[in-house]
C-alpha positions in Angstrom: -47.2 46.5 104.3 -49.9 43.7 104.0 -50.2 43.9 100.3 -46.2 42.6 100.7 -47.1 39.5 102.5 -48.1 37.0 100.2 -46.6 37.9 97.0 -44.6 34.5 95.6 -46.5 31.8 95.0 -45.1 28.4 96.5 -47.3 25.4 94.4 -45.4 25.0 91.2 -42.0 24.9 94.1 -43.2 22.2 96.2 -44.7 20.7 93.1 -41.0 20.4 91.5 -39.7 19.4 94.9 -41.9 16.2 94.3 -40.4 15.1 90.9 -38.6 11.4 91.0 -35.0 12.1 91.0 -32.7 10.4 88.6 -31.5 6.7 89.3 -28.9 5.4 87.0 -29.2 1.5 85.7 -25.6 0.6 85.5 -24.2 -1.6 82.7 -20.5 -2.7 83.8 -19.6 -4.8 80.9 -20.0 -2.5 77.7 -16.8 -2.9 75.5 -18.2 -0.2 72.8 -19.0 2.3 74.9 -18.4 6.1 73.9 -16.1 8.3 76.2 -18.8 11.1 76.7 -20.9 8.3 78.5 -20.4 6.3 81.9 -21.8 3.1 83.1 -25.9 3.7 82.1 -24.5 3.5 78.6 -25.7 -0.3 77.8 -24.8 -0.3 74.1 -26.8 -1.8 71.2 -30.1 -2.9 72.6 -33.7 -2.6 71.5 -36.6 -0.8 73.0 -38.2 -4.5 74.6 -35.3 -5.1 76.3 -34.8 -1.6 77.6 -38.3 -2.0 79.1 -37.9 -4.9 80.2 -34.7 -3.8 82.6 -36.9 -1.2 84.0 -40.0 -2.6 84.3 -39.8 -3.3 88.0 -37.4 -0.2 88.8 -38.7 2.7 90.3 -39.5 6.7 88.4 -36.7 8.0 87.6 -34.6 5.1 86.3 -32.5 4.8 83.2 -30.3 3.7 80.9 -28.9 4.8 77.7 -28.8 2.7 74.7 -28.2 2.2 70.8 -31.0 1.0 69.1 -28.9 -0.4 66.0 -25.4 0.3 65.4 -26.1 2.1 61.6 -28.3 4.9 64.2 -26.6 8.8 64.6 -28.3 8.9 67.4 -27.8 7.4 70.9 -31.4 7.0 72.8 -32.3 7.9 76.5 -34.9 4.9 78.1 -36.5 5.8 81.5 -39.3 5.3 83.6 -42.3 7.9 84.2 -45.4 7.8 85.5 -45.1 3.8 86.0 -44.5 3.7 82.1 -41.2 3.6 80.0 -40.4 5.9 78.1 -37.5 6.3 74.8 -36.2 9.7 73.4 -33.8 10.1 71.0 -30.7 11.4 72.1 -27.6 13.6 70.9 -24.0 14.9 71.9 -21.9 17.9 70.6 -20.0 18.7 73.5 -22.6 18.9 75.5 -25.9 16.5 75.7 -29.5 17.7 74.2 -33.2 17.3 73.5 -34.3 19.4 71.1 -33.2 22.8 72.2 -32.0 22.1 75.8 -28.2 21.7 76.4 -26.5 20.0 79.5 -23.1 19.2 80.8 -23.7 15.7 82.0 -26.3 12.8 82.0 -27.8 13.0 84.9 -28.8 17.1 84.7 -30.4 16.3 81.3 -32.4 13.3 82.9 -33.1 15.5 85.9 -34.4 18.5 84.2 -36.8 15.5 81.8 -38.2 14.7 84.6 -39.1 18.0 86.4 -40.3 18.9 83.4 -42.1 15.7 82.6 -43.9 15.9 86.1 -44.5 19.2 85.8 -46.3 18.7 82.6 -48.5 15.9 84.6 -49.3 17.5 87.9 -49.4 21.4 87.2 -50.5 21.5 84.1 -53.6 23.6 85.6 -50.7 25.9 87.0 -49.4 26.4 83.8 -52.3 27.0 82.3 -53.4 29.9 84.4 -50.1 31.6 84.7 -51.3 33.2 81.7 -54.5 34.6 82.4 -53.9 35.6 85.5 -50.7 38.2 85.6 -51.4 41.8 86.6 -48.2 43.8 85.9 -49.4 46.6 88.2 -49.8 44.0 91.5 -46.7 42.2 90.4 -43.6 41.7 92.4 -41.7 44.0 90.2 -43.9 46.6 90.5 -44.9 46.2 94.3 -41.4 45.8 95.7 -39.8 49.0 93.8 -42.3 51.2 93.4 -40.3 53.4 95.5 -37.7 53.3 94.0 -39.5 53.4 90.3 -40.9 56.7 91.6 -37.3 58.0 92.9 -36.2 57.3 89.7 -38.8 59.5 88.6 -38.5 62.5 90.9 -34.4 62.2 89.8 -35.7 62.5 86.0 -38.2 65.3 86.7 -35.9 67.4 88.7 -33.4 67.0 85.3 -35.9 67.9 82.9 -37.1 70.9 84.9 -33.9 72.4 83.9 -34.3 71.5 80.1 -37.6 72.4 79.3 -37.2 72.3 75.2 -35.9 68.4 76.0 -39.2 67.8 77.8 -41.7 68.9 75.5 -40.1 67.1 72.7 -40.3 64.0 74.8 -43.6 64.7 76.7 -45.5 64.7 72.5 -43.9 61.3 71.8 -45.5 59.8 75.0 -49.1 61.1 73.8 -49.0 58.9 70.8 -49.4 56.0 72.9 -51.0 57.7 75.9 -53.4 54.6 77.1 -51.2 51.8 77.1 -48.7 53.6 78.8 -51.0 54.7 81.2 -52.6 52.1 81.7 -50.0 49.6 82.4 -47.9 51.5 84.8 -49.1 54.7 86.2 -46.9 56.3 89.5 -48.1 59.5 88.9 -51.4 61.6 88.3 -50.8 63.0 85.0 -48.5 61.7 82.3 -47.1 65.2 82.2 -45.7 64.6 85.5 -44.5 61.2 85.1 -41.2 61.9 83.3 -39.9 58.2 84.5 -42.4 56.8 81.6 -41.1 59.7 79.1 -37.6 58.2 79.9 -38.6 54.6 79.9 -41.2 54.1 77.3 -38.5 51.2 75.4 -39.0 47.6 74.8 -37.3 44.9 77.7 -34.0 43.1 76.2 -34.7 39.7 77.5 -32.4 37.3 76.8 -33.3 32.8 77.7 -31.0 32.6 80.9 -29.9 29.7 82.9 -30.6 30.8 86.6 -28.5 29.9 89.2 -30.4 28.5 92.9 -34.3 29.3 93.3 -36.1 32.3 91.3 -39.5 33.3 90.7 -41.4 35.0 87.5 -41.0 38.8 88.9 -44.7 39.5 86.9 -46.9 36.2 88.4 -45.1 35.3 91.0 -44.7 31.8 90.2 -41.4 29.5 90.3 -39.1 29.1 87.5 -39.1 25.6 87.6 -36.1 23.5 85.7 -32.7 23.7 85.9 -31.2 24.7 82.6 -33.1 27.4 80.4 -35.8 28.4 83.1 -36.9 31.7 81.7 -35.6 35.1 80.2 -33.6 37.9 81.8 -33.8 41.3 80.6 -29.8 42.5 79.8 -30.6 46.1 80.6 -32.8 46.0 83.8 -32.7 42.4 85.2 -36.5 41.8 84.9 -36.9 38.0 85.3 -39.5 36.1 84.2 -41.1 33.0 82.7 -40.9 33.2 78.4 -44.1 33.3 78.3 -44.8 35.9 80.8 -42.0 38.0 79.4 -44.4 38.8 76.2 -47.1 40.4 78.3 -44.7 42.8 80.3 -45.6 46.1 79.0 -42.7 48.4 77.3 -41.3 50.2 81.0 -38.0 49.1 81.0 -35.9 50.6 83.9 -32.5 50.6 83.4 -31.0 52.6 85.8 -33.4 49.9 88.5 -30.5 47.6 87.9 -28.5 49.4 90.2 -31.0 49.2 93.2 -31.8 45.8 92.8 -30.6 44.4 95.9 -31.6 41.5 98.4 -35.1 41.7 99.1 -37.6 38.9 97.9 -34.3 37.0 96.5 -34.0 33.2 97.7 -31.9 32.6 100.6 -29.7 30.0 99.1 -28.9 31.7 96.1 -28.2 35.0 98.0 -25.9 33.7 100.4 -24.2 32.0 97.3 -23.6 35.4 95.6 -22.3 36.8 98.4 -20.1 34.0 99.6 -22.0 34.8 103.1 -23.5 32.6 105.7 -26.0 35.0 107.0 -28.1 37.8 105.5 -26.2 40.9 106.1 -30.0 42.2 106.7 -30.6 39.6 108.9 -27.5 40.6 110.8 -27.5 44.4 110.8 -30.8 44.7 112.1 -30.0 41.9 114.8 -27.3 43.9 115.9 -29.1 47.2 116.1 -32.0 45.6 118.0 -29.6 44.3 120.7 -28.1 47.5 121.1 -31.2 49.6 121.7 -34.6 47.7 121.6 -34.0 44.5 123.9 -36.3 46.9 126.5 -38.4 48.7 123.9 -42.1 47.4 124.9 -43.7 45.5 122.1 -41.0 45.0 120.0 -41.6 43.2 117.2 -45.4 43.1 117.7 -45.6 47.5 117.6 -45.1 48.5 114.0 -43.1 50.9 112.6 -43.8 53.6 109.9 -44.7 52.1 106.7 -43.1 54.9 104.5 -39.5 55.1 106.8 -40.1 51.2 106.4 -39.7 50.9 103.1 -36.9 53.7 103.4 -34.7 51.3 104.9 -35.3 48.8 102.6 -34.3 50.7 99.6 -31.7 52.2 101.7 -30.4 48.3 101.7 -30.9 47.0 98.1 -28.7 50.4 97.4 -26.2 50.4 99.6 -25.9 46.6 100.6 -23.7 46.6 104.2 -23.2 50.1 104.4 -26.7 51.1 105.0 -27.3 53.4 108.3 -29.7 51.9 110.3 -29.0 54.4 113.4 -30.9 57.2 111.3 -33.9 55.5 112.0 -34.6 56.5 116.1 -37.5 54.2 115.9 -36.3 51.0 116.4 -39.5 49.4 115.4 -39.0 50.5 111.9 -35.6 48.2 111.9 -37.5 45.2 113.5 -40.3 45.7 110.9 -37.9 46.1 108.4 -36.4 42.5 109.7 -39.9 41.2 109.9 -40.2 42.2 106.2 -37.5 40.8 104.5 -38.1 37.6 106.0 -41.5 37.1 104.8 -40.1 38.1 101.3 -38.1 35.3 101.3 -40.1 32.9 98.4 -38.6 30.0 100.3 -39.2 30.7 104.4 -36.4 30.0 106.9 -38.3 26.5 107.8 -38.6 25.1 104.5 -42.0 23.2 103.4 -40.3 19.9 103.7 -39.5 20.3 107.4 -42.8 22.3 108.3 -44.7 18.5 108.5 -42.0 17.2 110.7 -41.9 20.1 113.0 -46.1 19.6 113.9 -45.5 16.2 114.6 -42.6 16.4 116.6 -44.5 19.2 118.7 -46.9 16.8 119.7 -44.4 14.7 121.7 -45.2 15.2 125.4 -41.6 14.6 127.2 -39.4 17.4 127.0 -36.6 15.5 126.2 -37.6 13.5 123.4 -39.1 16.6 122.0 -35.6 18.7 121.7 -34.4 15.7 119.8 -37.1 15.7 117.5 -36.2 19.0 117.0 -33.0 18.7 116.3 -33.8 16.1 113.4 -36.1 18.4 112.1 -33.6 21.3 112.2 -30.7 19.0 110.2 -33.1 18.5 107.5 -33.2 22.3 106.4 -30.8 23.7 104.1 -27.5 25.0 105.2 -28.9 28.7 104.5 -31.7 28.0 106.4 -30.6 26.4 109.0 -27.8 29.1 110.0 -29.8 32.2 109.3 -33.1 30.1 111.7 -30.6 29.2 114.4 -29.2 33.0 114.8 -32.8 34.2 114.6 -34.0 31.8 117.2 -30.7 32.8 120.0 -31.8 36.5 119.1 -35.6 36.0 120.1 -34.1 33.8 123.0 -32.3 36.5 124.0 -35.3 39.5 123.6 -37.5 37.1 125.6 -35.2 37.0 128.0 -36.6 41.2 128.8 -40.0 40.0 128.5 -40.7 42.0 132.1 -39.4 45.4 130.4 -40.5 44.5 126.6 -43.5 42.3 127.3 -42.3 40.0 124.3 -42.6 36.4 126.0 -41.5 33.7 123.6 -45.4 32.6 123.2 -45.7 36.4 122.1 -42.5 36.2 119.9 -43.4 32.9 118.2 -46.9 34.3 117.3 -45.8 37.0 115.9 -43.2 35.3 114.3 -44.8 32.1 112.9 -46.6 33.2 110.0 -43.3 34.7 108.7 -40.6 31.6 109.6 -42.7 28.7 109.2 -43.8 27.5 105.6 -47.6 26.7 106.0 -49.5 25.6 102.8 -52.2 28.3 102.1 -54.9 25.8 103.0 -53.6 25.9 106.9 -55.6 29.0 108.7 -54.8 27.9 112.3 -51.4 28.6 113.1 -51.6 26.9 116.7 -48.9 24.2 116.0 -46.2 26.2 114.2 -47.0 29.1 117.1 -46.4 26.1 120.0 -43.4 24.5 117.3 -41.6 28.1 117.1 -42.3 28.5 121.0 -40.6 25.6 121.4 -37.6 26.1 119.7 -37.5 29.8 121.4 -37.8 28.2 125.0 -35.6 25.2 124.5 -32.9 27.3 122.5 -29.5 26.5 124.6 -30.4 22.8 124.8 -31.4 22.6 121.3 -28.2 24.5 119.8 -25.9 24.5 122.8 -26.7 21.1 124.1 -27.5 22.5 128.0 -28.8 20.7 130.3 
C-alpha cells in the first residue's frame, strides 16, 4: 500500500490558500448607481483617482467604476502585487471577464485574485503539470485498478459466452494495438484484456464548476479557482485540469461511475454530499474496532493483507454504509483499511494551516497552558476536520487505554498515526513534534474535549 501514500499533491493548495482575499472599498454616496451593484460601485471616475483610493490599501482591495458615462462597459480597479490594476468589466445576469461567469462581485474578484496569484507564485507548477503526468501512476488508475480489472473479469466472463462478438471486437483493438497498450495495460495480452475491447472510446468531458476541494485525478494537482476549475467527463466522472484532460488516453470506463465512492475525495466536500458529520468509513471501522480489536496486539501498527485491504475499500466505494466489514476476521485489515482512507484524504484531518500552530504550542512546558493551546489550535480547523479529528482522537484514547493487552501506548498510537493526521510539508523528514503534538492530544483527550480536570 506504499505506492497509495503520497499520491495528491498539496503546493498549488496551500499556494491558493495564500491568495489576498477580497476587500471591498465602499462608496456610500453614489446617486447613479446600477441595481446589480452594491456600495464598491463609485460611479464615473477615472483610472488616477481609482489608484489613488487604493494606493495605500492593502491586496485585495477594490472598487468598481465608470470610466466616462458614453462607456458599455463598467470597470473593476484593484490592488495586486502592491500595484493597481483596471479590467474592463460586464453584466448579463451574471458578472464576467472574458469567459468566466459569476453570481456576485465579490466571487469574481476572489476567483481574479486566485488566479492572479497563482499566475505569480506557481507559475513553475503550472508549467510542469504538463510534462510531468503519467496516466499509468495516476490517481485514477492507482486507486481503481481493482476495480478497472473487475470490470474486466465481468466483461471477459460475458464474452466467453459470445465468441463471434469477441473476435469482431478483439480485430478492431489490433488497429491501434500500441497506444492502447501502452497507455493502460491490466492484463498480459490484449486478447485477454476485454475491458480495453469494451472501452477503447474517447472521454466526454465537459468545463465543470466543482463544488468544495478537488484534485486533477491524472497529476494529482489541485483544481485551483472557484468557478470553471477543470473538466468532468459526463460518462465516467474522470476529473481533471483542461489541460490535463487532452493527454488522458481514450479508456473511458463508464460502468466505473457506479463504484466511484469516498476514497481520496476531500473531507469537506464529502460530508457536504452526504449531509453527514462523520465519514461513514471513519465510523464503521471505529465501531468494528471497538467491538473486537481493543485487545488485538499491535493494532494499528500490524498490517493487514494488502489484497483483502483493498477488498474492503472497493467493498465501500460500492456499497457506501451497507458494506460488511464482519467478513473480514482479521481485524487489522479494517484498521488498515481506516489507516488508508485517511491518508487519501488530499486535505489531512489537521489541516496545513493548523499544523504550525500545533508545533509551537507543543513546545509549552506547563500542562495547563498547553491543553489551551490546543484547544485554539483545534477551533482553527474546519468543521469537517475538526469533528472527524476529535472522534478519532476519543477512539485512540480509548484503544490506549488496553495498551497492557494491545501494546498500543498513545506514544505508539501517535507515531503511527502522525504521518497520516498531521499535514507536514514534504520538506519535514522528522516527525518528532507532530508524534509528541498527536501524543499530546491522545493523552490529554477528556480535558481537551471534555473539559476534565
Amino acid at each position: 500500500m506504499e505506492n497509495l501514500k503520497n499520491i495528491w499533491k498539496p503546493e498549488l493548495y496551500r499556494i491558493q490558500m495564500e491568495a489576498p482575499l477580497p476587500k471591498r472599498l465602499v462608496c456610500d454616496n453614489c446617486p447613479d448607481r446600477p441595481e446589480f451593484y452594491g456600495k464598491e460601485y463609485h460611479g464615473v471616475m477615472g483610472h488616477k483617482e481609482a489608484t489613488s483610493l487604493l494606493e495605500e490599501e492593502p491586496n485585495g482591495a477594490f472598487l468598481i467604476r465608470k470610466g466616462n458615462q458614453y462607456n458599455d462597459f463598467y470597470t473593476l480597479t484593484w490592488r495586486f502585487n502592491d500595484k493597481v490594476h483596471h479590467y474592463k468589466l460586464y453584466y448579463d445576469g451574471t458578472h464576467y471577464i472574458r469567459d468566466k461567469q459569476y453570481e456576485t462581485v465579490y466571487d469574481l474578484v476572489a476567483d481574479g485574485l486566485i488566479t492572479c496569484h497563482m499566475e505569480l507564485k506557481a507559475h513553475h507548477i503550472l508549467e510542469m503539470i504538463n510534462s510531468q503526468t503519467s496516466y499509468t501512476d495516476s490517481p485514477y488508475v492507482t486507486l481503481n485498478r481493482r476495480k478497472l480489472n473487475t470490470l474486466s473479469q465481468i466483461k471477459q466472463n460475458s464474452n466467453r459466452s459470445s465468441p463471434v462478438t469477441k473476435k469482431k471486437e478483439t480485430h478492431k483493438i489490433e488497429e491501434n494495438d500500441t497506444l492502447k497498450k501502452s497507455a493502460f495495460d491490466l492484463t498480459p495480452t490484449l486478447e485477454d484484456n476485454p475491458l480495453l475491447i469494451k472501452y477503447s472510446k474517447t472521454h466526454t468531458f465537459k468545463v465543470h464548476t466543482f463544488k468544495g476541494l478537488n484534485w486533477c485525478e491524472l497529476c494529482a494537482n489541485f483544481l485551483w479557482g472557484f468557478t470553471a476549475q477543470g473538466v468532468k467527463c459526463e460518462d465516467c466522472g474522470f476529473i481533471a485540469h483542461t489541460k490535463c484532460s487532452e493527454r488522458v488516453p481514450n479508456h473511458c470506463v463508464p460502468d466505473l461511475k457506479k463504484l466511484r465512492g469516498v476514497f481520496g475525495i476531500d473531507l469537506t466536500t464529502l460530508l457536504n454530499a452526504h449531509a453527514s458529520t462523520l465519514p461513514f468509513v471513519v465510523r464503521k471501522c471505529v465501531n468494528e474496532i471497538e467491538a473486537r480489536g481493543m485487545d488485538s496486539e499491535g493494532i494499528y501498527r500490524v498490517s493487514g493483507f494488502a489484497d483483502e485491504i483493498e477488498a474492503l475499500k472497493m467493498a465501500f466505494d460500492k456499497d457506501g454504509e451497507a458494506a460488511d466489514l464482519s467478513v473480514y476476521s482479521n481485524i487489522n485489515v479494517v484498521a488498515g483499511t481506516l489507516k488508508l482512507y485517511l491518508r487519501l484524504l488530499p486535505v489531512p484531518l489537521i489541516t496545513y494551516e493548523v499544523h504550525p500552530k500545533l508545533v509551537q504550542a507543543i513546545q509549552t512546558k506547563t500542562p495547563a497552558s498547553l491543553i489551551t493551546l490546543l484547544r485554539e489550535c483545534l477551533d482553527s480547523l474546519p468543521p469537517a476536520h475538526f469533528n472527524c479529528l476529535q472522534y478519532m482522537v476519543q477512539h485512540l484514547h480509548k484503544v490506549s487505554q488496553y495498551a497492557e493487552v494491545n501494546k498500543m501506548s498513545a506514544h505508539n498510537l501517535s507515531t503511527v498515526f502522525a504521518p497520516t493526521l498531521v499535514a507536514t510539508p514534504p520538506a519535514i523528514t522528522d516527525l518528532a513534534f507532530e508524534i509528541r503534538a498527536l501524543q499530546a492530544l491522545i493523552e490529554y483527550c477528556p480535558q481537551i474535549y471534555y473539559g476534565n480536570k
